[in-house]
C-alpha positions in Angstrom: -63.1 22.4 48.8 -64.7 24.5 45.9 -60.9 24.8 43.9 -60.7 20.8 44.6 -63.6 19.8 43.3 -63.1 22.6 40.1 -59.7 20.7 39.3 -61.9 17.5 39.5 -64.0 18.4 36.9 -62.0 19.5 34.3 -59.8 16.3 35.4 -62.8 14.3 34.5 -63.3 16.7 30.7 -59.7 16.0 29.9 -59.4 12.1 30.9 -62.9 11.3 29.7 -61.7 8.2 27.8 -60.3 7.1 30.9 -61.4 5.5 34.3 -59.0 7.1 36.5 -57.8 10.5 36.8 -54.4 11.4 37.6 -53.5 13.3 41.2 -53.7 16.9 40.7 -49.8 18.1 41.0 -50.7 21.5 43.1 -53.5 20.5 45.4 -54.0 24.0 47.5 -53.5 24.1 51.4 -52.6 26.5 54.2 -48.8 26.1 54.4 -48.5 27.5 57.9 -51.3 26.0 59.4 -50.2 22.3 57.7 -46.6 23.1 59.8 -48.4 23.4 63.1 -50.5 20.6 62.7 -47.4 19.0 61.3 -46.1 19.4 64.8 -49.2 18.5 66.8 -49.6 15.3 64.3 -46.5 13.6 65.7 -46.8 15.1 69.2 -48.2 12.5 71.9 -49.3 15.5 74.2 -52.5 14.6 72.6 -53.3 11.2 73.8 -54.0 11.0 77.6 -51.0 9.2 78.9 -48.6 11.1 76.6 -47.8 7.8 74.6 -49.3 7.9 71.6 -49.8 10.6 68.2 -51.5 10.6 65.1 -48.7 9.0 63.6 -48.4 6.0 65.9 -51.2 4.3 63.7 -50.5 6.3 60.6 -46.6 5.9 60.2 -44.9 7.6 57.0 -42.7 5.1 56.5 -45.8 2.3 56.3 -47.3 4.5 53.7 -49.1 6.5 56.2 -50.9 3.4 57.4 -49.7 0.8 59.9 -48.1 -2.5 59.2 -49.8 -4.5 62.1 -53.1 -6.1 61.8 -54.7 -3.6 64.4 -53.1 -0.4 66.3 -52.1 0.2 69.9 -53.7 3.2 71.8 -53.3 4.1 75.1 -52.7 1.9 78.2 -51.6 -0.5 75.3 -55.3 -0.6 74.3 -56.2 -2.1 71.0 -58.2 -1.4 67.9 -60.5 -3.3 66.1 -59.7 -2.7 62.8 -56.8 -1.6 60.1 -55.7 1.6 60.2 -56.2 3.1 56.4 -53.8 5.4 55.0 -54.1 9.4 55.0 -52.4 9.7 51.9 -54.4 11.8 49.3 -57.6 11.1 52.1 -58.5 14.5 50.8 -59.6 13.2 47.9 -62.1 10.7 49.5 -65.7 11.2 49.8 -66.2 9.6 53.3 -64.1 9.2 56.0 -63.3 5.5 57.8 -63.8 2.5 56.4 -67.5 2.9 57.8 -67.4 6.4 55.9 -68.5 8.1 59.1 -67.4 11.2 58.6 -68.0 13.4 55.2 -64.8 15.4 55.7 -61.3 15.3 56.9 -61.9 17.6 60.1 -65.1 16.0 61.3 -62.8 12.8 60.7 -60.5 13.6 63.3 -62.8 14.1 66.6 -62.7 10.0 66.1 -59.3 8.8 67.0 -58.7 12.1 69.9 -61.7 11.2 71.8 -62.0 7.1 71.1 -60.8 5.4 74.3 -59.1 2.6 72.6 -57.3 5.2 70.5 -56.2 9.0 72.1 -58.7 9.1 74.9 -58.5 12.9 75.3 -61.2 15.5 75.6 -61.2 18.7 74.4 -61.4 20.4 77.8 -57.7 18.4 78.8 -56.2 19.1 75.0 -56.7 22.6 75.5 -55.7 22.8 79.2 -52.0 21.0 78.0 -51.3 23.0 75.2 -52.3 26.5 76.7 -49.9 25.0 79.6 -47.1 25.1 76.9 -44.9 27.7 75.6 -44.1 26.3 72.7 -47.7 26.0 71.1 -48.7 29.3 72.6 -46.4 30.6 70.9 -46.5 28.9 67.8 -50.7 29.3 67.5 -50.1 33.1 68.3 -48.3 33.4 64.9 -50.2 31.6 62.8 -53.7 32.1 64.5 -53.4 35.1 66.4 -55.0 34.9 69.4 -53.7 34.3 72.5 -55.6 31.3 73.5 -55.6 28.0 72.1 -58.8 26.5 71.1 -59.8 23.1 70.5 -60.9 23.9 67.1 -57.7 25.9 66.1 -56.0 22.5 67.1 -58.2 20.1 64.8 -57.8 23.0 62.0 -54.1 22.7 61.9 -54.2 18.9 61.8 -56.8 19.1 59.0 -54.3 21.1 56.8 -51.2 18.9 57.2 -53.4 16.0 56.0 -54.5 18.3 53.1 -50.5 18.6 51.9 -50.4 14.3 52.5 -51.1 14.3 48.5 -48.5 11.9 46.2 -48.7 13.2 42.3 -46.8 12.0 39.3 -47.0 8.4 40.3 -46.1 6.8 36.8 -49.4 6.0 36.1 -50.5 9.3 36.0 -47.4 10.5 34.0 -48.6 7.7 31.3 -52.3 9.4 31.7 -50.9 12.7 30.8 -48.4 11.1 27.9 -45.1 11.6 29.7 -44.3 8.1 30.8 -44.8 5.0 29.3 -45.7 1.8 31.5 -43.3 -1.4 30.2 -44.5 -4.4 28.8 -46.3 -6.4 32.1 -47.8 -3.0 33.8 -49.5 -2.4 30.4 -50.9 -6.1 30.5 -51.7 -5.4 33.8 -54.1 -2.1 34.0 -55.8 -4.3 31.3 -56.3 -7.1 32.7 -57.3 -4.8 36.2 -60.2 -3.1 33.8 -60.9 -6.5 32.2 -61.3 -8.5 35.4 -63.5 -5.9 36.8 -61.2 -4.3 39.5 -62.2 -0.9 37.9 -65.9 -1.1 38.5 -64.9 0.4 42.4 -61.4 1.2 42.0 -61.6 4.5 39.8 -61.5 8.0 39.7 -59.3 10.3 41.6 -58.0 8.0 44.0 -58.3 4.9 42.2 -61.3 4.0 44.9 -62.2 5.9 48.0 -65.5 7.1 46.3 -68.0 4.4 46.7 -69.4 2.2 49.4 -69.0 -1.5 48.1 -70.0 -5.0 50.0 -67.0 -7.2 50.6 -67.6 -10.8 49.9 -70.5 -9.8 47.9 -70.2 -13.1 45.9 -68.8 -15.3 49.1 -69.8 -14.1 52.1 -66.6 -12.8 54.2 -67.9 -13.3 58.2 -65.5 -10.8 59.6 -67.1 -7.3 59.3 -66.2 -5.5 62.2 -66.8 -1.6 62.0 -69.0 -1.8 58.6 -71.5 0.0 57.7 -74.3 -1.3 59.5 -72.1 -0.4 62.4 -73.3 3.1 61.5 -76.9 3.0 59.8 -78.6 -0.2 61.5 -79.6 -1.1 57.8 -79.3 -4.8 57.3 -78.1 -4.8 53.7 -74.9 -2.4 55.0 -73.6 -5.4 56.5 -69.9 -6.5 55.2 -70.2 -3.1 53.5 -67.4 -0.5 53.4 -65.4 2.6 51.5 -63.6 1.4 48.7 -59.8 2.0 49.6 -57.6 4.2 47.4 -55.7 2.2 45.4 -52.9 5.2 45.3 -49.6 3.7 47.2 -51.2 0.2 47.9 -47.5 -1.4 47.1 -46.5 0.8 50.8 -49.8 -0.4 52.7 -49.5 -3.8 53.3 -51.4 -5.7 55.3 -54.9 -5.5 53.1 -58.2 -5.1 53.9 -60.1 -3.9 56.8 -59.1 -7.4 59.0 -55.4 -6.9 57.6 -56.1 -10.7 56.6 -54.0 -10.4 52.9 -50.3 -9.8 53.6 -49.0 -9.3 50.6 -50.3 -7.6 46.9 -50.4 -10.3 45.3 -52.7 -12.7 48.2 -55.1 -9.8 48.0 -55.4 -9.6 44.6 -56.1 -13.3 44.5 -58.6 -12.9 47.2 -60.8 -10.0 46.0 -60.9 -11.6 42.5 -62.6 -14.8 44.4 -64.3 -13.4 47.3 -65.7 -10.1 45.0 -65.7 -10.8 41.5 -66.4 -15.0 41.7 -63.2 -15.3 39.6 -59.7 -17.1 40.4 -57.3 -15.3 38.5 -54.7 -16.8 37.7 -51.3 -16.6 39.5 -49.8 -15.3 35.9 -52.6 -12.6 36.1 -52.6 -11.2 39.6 -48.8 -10.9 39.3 -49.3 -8.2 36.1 -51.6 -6.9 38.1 -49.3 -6.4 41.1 -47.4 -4.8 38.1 -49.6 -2.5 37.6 -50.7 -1.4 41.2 -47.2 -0.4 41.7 -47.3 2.4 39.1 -49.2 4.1 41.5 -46.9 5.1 44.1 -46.9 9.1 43.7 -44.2 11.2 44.9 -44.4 11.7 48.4 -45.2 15.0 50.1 -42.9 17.4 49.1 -44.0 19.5 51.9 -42.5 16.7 54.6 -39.3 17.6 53.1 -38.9 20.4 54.8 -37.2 21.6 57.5 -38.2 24.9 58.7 
């Protein structure tokens, strides 16, 4: 945490002209420990009924989010709300769209022990994979210890989610002078600063570090699982975390009630419902543009085999 934050600040020193800061390209992690939590990630032996993993409502091929407008737990159980990516989560400063959590491994007690989600406690968790030889023996050389605890289990996860980080995206190669944007992305990351899209979609993660009221010029009715869910506080209704803007184009549906299905309708939408502005369908399209550019490389780590 120390190292990340480091690389944050001198991010900040070198792109002070700028509003956002480009991915660092070597974000550290425990390599061994991310592979075993690799494995338990996409392992349903930790939902009760054996039917659903981590990645049933954060698929890698949905931008490490899920396409549908809310996810299916156990028994066929369903959510209430979108399920936001993990890419680059490490670089958020709360957790959830509620921002519940204030790190990544207090993060992921939600989803095991949520009924609607894996259902488990950690009493069972430990009982299944003690049971098996294949995580015995795999926690044995990366741990060392002969029995599995629930805590070695949640540490392993937290360190594969710590490698889920996309640099070089080409906005950040622009940042750092080795790309150029064409014509319309250009247009577009002005007209996103000029509109006011950057007021709480900036820094690191291009969002993801702010709690912001949605609908705060129209009142939006839906609010399921805001804040107010969590502090009671009256004026943290319809408020939530920003989203990282980082690999939006691979996210799609938008928002925390998946209501805007494509780039484009959300852009339209948040410049009405946030801003009190209807941008034009010439604008929101260069800034479509522009919100692709930041599509990062995906995890080079996932790439492997071994």
């Amino acid at each position: 945490m120390k190292i990340t934050i480091l690389i944050i600040m001198i991010s900040v020193l070198t792109y002070a002209n700028e509003l956002i800061i480009p991915i660092p390209e070597n974000a550290t992690f425990n390599k061994a420990k991310a592979k075993l939590g690799k494995n338990l990630f996409f392992d349903p032996i930790l939902s009760h009924d054996k039917t659903v993993s981590c990645a049933n409502c954060h698929k890698p091929t949905e931008g490490w989010s899920d396409k549908n407008k809310i996810s299916l737990g156990v028994y066929g159980r369903k959510g209430f709300i979108q399920s936001i990516t993990i890419l680059n989560a490490r670089f958020n400063f709360r957790h959830m769209w509620n921002g519940k959590f204030p790190n990544l491994k207090s993060q992921i007690n939600s989803p095991i022990h949520n009924n609607h989600e894996m259902n488990m406690t950690k009493e069972l968790i430990e009982k299944r994979l003690n049971n098996s030889i294949f995580y015995k023996k795999l926690f044995k050389s990366v741990y060392d210890k002969d029995y599995i605890t629930y805590e070695m289990i949640v540490d392993a996860i937290t360190e594969f989610e710590k490698a889920l980080f996309t640099p070089n995206c080409k906005f950040d190669l622009y940042l750092k002078g080795k790309s150029k944007l064409s014509k319309e992305e250009y247009k577009g990351y002005v007209l996103f600063k000029t509109y006011g899209c950057i007021i709480c979609h900036n820094g690191l993660n291009v969002g993801g570090n702010s709690f912001q009221k949605i609908g705060a010029i129209y009142p939006i009715k839906d609010c399921k699982g805001d804040r107010y869910s969590i502090t009671n506080n009256p004026s943290d209704k319809c408020v939530y975390k920003v989203p990282t803007l980082r690999n939006i184009a691979l996210t799609a549906p938008y928002f925390h009630n998946a209501s805007a299905k494509t780039l484009f309708e959300a852009v339209k939408l948040m410049g009405y419902y946030n801003l009190g502005l209807k941008i034009s369908d010439k604008d929101a399209k260069l800034i479509v543009a522009f919100l692709k550019t930041l599509t990062g490389e995906q995890p080079n780590f996932l790439q492997e085999n071994k």
